[in-house]
C-alpha positions, 0 to 999 in steps of 0.5 A, spaced: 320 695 166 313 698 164 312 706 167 306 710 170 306 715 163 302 719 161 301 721 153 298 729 155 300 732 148 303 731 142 310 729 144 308 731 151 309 725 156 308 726 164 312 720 168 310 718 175 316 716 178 317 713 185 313 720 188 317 725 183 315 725 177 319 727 170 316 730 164 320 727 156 318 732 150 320 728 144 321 730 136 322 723 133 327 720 137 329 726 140 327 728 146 328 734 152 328 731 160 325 735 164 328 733 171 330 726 173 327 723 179 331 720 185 337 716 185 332 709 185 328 712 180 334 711 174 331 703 171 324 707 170 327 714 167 331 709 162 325 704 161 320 711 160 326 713 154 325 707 151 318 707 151 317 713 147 321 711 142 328 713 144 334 713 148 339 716 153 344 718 148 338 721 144 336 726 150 338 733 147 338 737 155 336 734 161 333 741 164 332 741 172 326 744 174 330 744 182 336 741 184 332 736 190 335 730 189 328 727 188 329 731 182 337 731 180 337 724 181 340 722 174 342 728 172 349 727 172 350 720 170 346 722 163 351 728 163 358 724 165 356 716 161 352 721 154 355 727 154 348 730 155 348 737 157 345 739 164 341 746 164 338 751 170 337 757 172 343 761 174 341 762 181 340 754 181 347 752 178 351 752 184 346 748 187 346 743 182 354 743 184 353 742 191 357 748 192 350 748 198 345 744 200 338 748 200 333 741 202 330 739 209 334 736 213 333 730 217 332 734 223 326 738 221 323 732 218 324 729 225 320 735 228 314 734 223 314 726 223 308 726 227 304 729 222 300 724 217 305 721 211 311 725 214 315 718 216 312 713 211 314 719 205 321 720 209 323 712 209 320 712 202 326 717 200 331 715 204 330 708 200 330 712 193 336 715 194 333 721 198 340 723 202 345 721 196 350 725 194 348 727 187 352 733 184 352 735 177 360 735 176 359 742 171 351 744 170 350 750 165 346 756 166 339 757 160 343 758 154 339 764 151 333 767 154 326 765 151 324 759 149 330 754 148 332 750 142 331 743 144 325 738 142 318 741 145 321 749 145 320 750 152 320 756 155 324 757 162 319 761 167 323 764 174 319 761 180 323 763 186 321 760 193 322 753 194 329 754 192 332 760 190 333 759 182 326 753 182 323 755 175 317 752 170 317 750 163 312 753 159 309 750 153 306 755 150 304 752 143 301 745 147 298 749 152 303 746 158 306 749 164 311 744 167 311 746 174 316 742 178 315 743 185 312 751 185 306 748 184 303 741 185 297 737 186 299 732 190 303 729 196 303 724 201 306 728 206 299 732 204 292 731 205 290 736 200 288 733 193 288 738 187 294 745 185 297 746 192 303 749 194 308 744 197 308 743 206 311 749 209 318 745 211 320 744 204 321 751 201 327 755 202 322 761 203 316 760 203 313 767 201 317 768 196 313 760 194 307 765 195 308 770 190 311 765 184 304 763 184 302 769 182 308 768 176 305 762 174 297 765 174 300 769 169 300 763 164 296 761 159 296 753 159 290 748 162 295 743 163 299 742 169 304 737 170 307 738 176 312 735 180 309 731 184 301 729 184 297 727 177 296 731 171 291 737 173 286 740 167 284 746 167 287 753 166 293 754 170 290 760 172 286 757 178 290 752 178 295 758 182 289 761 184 287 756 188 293 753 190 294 761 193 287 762 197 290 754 200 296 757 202 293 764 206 
């Protein structure tokens, strides 16, 4: 199986999957996964490890930008089949366990299935898993503070709102910010192209979504891999810039 991956830097790899992207660090065969796509999404995840020259037992950590299914996906198989270790932010840890379920529900789906590529986006996802039950049997919180020891020394940034413990991951030596959902560039629930925040019924809060733009404003990189939508260039900067002015 061949995957919609992107080469972006020097062992940086943006991966379009089934409408949820994933991104691969690699050193050698080495490599840190940052999120994992859906349930669905597992023959791509494995074929995009393969096409980098490396493997499921190779993953250092799978670091989760979200606990959204459509991000988790895999997570727990990698760590319950390779023993891989499976890392979030402190606040998203209990998430990930499904102690609860931060996510839009079918009934706030419903209310907004007239809006364009809301009902198409909806049966997309419940065919990719969307409503699976995928909790990480023992999640761990960021080891240390700073970057992490992992392939591609990815820095964890806090980016509260559309979900409590959501964070990016900052590259600061390959100018990359990893967005996950605090900042996309598309979505087809969406008729914006370009940096945006995501509709209002995904967010647990969404002035806290708002003011984490301004966290990610502070970055220096100019190339932006969110969870959803193409890579974006072009500074970070105006990127959440741009995303905020959409979002007042």
């Amino acid at each position: 199986m061949r995957t919609d991956m992107q080469q972006v830097a020097d062992g940086t790899y943006l991966v379009r999957g089934s409408n949820t992207n994933w991104v691969i660090l690699a050193e050698g065969d080495a490599v840190t996964l940052v999120d994992t796509g859906y349930p669905g999404d597992r023959a791509r995840l494995l074929a995009s490890l393969a096409e980098v020259g490396s493997s499921p037992e190779a993953v250092t950590a799978v670091l989760i930008t979200h606990a959204h299914t459509d991000h988790l996906g895999s997570a727990e198989y990698l760590r319950a089949t390779y023993g891989t270790p499976v890392h979030l932010h402190e606040a998203e840890v209990p998430h990930a366990r499904r102690d609860f379920l931060h996510q839009v529900d079918v009934r706030t789906v419903l209310r907004n299935g007239w809006r364009p590529g809301v009902l198409p986006w909806a049966v997309h996802a419940i065919r990719s898993g969307g409503t699976a039950h995928v909790p990480v049997t023992s999640p761990e919180p960021f080891p240390s503070a700073g970057p992490l020891d992992l392939p591609g020394r990815p820095v964890p940034v806090h980016t509260p709102g559309h979900t409590d413990g959501h964070c990016a991951y900052h590259l600061p030596h390959a100018g990359v910010v990893v967005s996950g959902d605090a900042l996309v560039s598309g979505h087809p629930t969406s008729r914006l192209k370009g940096p945006q925040l995501l509709p209002d019924m995904f967010h647990r809060e969404r002035a806290r979504a708002v003011a984490s733009l301004d966290v990610l404003h502070e970055l220096e990189a100019d190339l932006l891999l969110p969870g959803h939508g193409p890579v974006h260039r072009g500074t970070v900067r105006e990127a959440a810039l741009q995303a905020r002015e959409r979002a007042l």
